[in-house]
ZAMI-480291 format. One line per 8 residues: their letters; for each residue z negated, y negated, x of C-alpha. Coordinates in steps of 0.25 Angstrom, whole numbers, plus 5000, padded with zeros to 4 digits. Example, Ala and Ser with C-alpha at 12.3 -4.5 7.8 and 13.67 -1.06 7.14 Angstrom:
as> 4969,5018,5049; 4971,5004,5055;
END
This chain:
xxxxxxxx> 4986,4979,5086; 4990,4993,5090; 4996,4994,5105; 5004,5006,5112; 5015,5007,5120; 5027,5014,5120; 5031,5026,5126; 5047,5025,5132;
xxxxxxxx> 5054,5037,5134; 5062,5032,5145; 5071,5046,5145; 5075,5042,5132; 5076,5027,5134; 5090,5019,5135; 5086,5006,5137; 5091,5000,5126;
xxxxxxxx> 5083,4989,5124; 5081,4992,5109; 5065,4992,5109; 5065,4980,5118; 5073,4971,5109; 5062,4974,5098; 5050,4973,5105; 5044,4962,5099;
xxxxxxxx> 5032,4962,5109; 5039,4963,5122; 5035,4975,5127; 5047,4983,5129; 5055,4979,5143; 5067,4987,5150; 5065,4984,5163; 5072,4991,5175;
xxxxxxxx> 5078,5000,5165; 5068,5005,5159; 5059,5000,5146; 5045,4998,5149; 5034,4996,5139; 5027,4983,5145; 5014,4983,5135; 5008,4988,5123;
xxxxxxxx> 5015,4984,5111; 5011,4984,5094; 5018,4996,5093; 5029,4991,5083; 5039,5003,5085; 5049,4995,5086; 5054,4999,5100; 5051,5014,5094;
xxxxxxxx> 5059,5009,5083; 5072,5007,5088; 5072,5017,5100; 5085,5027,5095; 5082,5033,5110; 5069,5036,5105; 5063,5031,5119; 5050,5024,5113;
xxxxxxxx> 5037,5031,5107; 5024,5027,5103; 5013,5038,5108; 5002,5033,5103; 5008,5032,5087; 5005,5044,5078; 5017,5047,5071; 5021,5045,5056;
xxxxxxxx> 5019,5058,5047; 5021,5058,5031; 5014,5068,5024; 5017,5068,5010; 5032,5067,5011; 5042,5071,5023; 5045,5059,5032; 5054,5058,5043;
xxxxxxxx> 5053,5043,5049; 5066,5039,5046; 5070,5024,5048; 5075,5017,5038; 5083,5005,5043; 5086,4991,5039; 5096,4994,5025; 5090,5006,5022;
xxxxxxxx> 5086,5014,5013; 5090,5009,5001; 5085,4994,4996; 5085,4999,4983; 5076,5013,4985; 5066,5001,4993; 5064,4992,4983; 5063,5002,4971;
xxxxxxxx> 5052,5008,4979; 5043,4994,4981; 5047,4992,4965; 5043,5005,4962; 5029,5003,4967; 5018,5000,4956; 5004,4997,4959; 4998,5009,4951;
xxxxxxxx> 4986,5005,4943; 4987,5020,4936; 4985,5033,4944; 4983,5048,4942; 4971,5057,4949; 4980,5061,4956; 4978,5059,4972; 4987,5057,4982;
xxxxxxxx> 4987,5068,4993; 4982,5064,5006; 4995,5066,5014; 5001,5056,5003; 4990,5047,5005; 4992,5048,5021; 5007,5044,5020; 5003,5032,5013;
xxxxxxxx> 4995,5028,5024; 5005,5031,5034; 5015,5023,5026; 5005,5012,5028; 5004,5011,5041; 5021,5010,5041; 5018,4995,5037; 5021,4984,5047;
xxxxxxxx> 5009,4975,5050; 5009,4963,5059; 5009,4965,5074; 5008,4980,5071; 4995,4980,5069; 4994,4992,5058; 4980,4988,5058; 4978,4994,5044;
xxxxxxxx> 4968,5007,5040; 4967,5012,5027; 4956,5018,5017; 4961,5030,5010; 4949,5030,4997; 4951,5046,4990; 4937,5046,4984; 4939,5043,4971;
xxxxxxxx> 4923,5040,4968; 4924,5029,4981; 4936,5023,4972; 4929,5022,4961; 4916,5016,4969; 4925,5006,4974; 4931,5002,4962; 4918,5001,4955;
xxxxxxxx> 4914,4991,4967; 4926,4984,4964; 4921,4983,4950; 4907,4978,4953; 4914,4969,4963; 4924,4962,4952; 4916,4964,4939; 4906,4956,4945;
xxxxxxxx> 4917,4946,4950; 4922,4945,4935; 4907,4944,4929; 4906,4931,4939; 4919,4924,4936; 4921,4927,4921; 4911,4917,4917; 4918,4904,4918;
xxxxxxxx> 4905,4898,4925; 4903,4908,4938; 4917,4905,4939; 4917,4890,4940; 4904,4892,4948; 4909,4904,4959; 4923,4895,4960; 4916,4884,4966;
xxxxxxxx> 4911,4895,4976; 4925,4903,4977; 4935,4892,4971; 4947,4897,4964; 4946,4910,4968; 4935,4912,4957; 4947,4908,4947; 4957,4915,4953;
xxxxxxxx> 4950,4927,4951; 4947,4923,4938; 4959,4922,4932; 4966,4934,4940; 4957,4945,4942; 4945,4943,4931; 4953,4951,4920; 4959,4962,4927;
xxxxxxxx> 4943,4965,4933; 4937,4963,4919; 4948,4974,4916; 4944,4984,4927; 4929,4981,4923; 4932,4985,4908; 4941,4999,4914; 4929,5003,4925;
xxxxxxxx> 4921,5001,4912; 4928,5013,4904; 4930,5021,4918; 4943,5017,4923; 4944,5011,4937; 4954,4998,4937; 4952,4996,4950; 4959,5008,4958;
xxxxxxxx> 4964,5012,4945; 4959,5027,4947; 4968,5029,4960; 4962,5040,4968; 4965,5034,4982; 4962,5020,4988; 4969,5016,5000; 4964,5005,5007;
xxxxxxxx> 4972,4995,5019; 4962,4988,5027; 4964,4982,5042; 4955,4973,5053; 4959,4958,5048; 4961,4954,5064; 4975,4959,5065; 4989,4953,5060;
xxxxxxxx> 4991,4952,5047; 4980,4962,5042; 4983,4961,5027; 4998,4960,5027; 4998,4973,5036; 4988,4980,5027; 4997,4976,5016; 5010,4983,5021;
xxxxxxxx> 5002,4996,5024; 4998,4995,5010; 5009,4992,5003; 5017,5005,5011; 5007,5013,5004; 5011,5007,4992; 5026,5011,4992; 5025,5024,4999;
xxxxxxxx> 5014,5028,4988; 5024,5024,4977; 5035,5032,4983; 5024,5046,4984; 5022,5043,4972; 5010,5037,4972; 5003,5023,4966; 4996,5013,4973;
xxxxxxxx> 4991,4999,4969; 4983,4988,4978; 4968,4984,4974; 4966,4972,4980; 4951,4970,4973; 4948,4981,4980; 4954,4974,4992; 4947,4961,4989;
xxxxxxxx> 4934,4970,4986; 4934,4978,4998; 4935,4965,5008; 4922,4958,5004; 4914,4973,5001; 4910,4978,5016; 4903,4990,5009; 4914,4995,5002;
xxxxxxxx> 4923,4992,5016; 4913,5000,5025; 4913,5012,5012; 4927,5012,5015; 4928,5013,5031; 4934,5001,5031; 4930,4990,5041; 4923,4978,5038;
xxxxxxxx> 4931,4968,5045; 4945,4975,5038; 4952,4970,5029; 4956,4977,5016; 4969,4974,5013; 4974,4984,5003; 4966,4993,4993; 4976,5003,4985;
xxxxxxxx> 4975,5014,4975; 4982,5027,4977; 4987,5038,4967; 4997,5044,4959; 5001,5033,4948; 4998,5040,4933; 5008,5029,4925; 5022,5028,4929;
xxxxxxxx> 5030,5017,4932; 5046,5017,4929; 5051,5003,4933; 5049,4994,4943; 5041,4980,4939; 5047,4966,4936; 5040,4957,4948; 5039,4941,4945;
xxxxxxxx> 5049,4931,4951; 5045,4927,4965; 5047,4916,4973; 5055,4915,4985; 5059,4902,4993; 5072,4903,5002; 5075,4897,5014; 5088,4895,5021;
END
């Protein structure tokens, strides 16, 4: 967990008690008129957050700079902006299976991961690093692991026998894999074939999340970091789309892990492509009825 402390102008400071009241970890006090900083803290920015006196700073934080596209730090609150703009933009977003040669510039690129590292994550942790993968003959080497990998996966369990045989070693995951995943890999086997890469989908840039396991909620934090990369790459403009048999791949190969300058004892927890979509989208998908018990 990442520790500071606050720095309190107490010039500017009126005592209001604001950043008190939302301190979840106590360690804010005004004591004899004057509000004191009683120990290090997770650095949530909440007290920052609702200062209007502008009395509380974090030295220690570097401050957040776009790149690509102006940004001045506004504060949207509770109502706005538009609900409408909000959803048409997580509706709009399409994993992208299509992509141009285009590459995104490196400013761009940088502004995604800064969007990233806006995601909340459990006990403030912002534990997550990222892989930025711009070679285009270390992508294809990776998806032709990936390819060695799963085609020998499907050479096993497309015979009936090695499949009754490896499930009593593995139970239904054999199966599982059977039915969901052995055609969609024969299919990327037939393309890599005729020399087109179903796996990254010719994108020109990987992105990859990973994190220490030890902290809170490892994946789910990883996720949101991931998935902020998602929408803002939509709204530049730009296509992403998860590979999580690259993800699967990547936590069991510690070769390909130590080629990537990722540590052993990470986790991976998002693989995506990058780059400019080459097919056009104009509407946004039907989903499938969902679930959802109510009570009280």
């Amino acid at each position: 967990m990442y520790t500071s402390r606050p720095t309190i102008d107490h010039g500017r400071c009126t005592l209001c008690g604001r950043c008190v009241a939302i301190c979840e970890s106590r360690k804010l006090a005004i004591r004899e008129k004057t509000l004191h900083v009683l120990d290090d803290c997770a650095v949530c920015g909440h007290c920052y957050a609702v200062c209007e006196a502008g009395a509380i700073s974090f030295e220690t934080l570097r401050p957040r700079v776009f790149k690509s596209f102006p940004y001045d730090g506004a504060y949207f609150p509770p109502g706005t902006p538009d609900p409408a703009t909000v959803a048409g933009l997580i509706g709009s977003r399409r994993s992208v299976r299509h992509y141009t040669a285009q590459e995104p510039s490196a400013d761009s690129i940088d502004d995604l991961l800064e969007c990233a590292s806006m995601a909340p994550s459990a006990h403030n942790d912002q534990q997550w690093e990222f892989v930025v993968v711009r070679d285009r003959a270390l992508i294809a080497e990776l998806s032709g692991r990936l390819l060695e990998y799963y085609g020998g996966l499907n050479r096993l369990v497309g015979r009936a026998f090695m499949r009754r045989l490896a499930g009593i070693f593995m139970g239904k995951k054999v199966e599982r894999y059977y039915r969901e995943h052995y055609t969609g890999v024969e299919r990327r086997v037939e393309a890599a074939a005729a020399g087109k890469d179903l796996f990254f989908y010719g994108a020109p840039v990987l992105i990859i999340v990973h994190s220490a396991m030890d902290g809170n909620s490892p994946v789910e934090n990883a996720q949101y970091a991931a998935y902020n990369i998602c929408l803002l790459a939509h709204a530049m403009g730009l296509g992403t789309c998860f590979i999580g048999y690259a993800s699967y791949l990547l936590n069991m190969d510690r070769a390909w892990k130590k080629r990537l300058d990722i540590p052993a004892a990470h986790g991976v927890h998002a693989v995506l492509t990058l780059g400019y979509p080459a097919k056009a989208f104009t509407m946004t998908a039907p989903r499938k009825e969902y679930t959802a018990r109510r009570l009280g």
